[in-house]
C-alpha positions as CSV (number, residue, x, y, z in Angstrom):
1,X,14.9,-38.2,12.9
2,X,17.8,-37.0,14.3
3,X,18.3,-33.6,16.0
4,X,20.7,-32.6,13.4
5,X,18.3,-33.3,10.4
6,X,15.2,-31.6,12.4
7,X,17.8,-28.5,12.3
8,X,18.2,-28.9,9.0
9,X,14.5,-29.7,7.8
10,X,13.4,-26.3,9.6
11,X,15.8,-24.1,8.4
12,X,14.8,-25.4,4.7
13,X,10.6,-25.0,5.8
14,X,11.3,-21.7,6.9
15,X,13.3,-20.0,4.2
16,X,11.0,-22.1,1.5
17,X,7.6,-20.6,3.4
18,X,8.4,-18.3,6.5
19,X,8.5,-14.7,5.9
20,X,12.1,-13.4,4.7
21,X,13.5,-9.9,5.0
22,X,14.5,-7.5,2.1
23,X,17.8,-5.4,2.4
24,X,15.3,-2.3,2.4
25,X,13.1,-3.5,4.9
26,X,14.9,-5.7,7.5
27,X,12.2,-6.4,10.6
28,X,13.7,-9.9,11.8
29,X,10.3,-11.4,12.9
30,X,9.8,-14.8,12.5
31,X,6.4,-15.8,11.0
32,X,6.0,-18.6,9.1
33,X,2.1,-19.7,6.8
34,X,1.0,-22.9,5.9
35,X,-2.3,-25.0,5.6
36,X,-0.2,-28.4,5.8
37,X,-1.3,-29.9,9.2
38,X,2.2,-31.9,8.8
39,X,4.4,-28.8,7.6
40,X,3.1,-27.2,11.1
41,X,3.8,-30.0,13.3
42,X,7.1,-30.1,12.1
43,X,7.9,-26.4,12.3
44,X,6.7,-26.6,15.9
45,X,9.6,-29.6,16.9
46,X,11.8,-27.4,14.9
47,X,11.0,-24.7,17.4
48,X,11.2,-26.8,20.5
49,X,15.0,-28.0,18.9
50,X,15.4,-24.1,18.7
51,X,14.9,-23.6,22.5
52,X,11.4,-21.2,21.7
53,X,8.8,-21.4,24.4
54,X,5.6,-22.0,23.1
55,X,4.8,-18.9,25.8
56,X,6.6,-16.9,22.4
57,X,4.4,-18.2,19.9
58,X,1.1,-16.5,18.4
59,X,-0.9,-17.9,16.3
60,X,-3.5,-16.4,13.4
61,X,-6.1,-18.6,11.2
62,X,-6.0,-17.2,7.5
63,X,-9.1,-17.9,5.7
64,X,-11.7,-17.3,3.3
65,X,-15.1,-15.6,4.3
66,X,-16.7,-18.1,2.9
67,X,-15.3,-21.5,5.0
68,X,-16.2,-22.4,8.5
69,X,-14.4,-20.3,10.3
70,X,-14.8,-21.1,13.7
71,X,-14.5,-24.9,13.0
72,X,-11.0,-24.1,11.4
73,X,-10.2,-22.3,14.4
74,X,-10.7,-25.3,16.8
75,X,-8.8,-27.6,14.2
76,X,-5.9,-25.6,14.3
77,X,-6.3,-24.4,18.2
78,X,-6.5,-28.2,18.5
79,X,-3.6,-29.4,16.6
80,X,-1.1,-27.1,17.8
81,X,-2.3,-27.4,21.7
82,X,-3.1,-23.9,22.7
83,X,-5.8,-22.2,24.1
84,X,-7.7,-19.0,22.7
85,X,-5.4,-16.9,24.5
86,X,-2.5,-17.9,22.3
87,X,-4.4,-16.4,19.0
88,X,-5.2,-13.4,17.5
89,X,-8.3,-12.2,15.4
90,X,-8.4,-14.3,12.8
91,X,-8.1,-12.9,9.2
92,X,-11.0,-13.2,6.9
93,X,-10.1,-12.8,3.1
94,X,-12.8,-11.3,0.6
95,X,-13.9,-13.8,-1.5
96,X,-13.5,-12.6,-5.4
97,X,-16.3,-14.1,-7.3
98,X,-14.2,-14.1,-10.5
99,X,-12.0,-16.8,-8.9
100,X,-12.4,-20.3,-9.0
101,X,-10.9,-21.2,-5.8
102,X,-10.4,-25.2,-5.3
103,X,-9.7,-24.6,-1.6
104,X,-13.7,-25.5,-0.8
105,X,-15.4,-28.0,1.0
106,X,-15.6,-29.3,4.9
107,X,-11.7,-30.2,4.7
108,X,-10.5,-26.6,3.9
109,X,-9.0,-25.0,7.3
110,X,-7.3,-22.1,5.8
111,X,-3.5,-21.4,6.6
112,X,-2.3,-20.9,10.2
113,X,0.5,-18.1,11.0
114,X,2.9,-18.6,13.5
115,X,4.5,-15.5,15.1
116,X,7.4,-15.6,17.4
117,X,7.5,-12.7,19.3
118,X,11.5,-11.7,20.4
119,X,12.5,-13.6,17.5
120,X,15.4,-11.2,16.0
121,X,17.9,-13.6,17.5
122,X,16.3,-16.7,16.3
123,X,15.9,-14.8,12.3
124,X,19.3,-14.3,12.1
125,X,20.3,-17.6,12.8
126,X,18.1,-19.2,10.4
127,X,19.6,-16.7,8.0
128,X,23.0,-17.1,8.9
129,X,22.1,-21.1,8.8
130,X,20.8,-21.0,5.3
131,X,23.2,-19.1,4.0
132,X,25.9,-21.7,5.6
133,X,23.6,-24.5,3.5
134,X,23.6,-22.6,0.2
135,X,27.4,-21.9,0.8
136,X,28.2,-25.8,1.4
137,X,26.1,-27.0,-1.7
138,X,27.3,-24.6,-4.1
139,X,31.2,-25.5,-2.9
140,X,32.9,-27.9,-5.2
141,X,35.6,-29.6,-3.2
């Protein structure tokens, strides 16, 4: 893949599943969720391409009170490469008996946040990048 469509590919993850500010509540953080191993992987080259040290990055599991929680956090400590010291307490959702949650079973590692810390710069250039994207496929030259 080519650096260009890395740039590209990011930009799309992270406006598709990173969290996005609201004209009444700008905060410019960059934290993007996802339980795709691959969808992770691929946000981290994108970072790397971006020139964000993994020192910058902090990492959260997301998951349901009734999974294995520590073997999700080794599985996700694992696949993204960093120690303990690189996470925060994971968050443990309350499990609503009236749901029928799907998301059971050994293979169910709940979602993993990444946090960049400093990352005002780096939120308004995704912005001002997907804007640029959304701007060049709605232009009909």
């Amino acid at each position: 893949m080519s650096q260009r469509e890395l740039f590209l590919v990011g930009v799309g993850l992270y406006w598709a599943e990173g969290g996005k500010d609201k004209p009444y509540d700008r905060r410019e953080n960059v934290v993007f969720v996802n339980s795709d191993p691959g969808m992770i992987m691929v946000f981290l080259s994108w970072l790397d391409l971006m020139g964000v040290e993994r020192d910058r990055l902090r990492f959260c599991v997301m998951i349901h009170e009734t999974a294995d929680v520590p073997g999700a956090e080794r599985h996700w400590a694992e696949l993204v490469g960093a120690d303990a010291a690189a996470f925060n307490k994971t968050t443990i959702k309350k499990h609503n008996p009236k749901t029928v949650r799907k998301n059971v079973g050994d293979a169910y590692r709940g979602c993993l946040v990444i946090k960049v810390r400093q990352s005002a710069d780096l939120y308004r250039r995704i912005e001002g990048a997907w804007c640029g994207i959304v701007e060049a496929a709605s232009s009909t030259d």
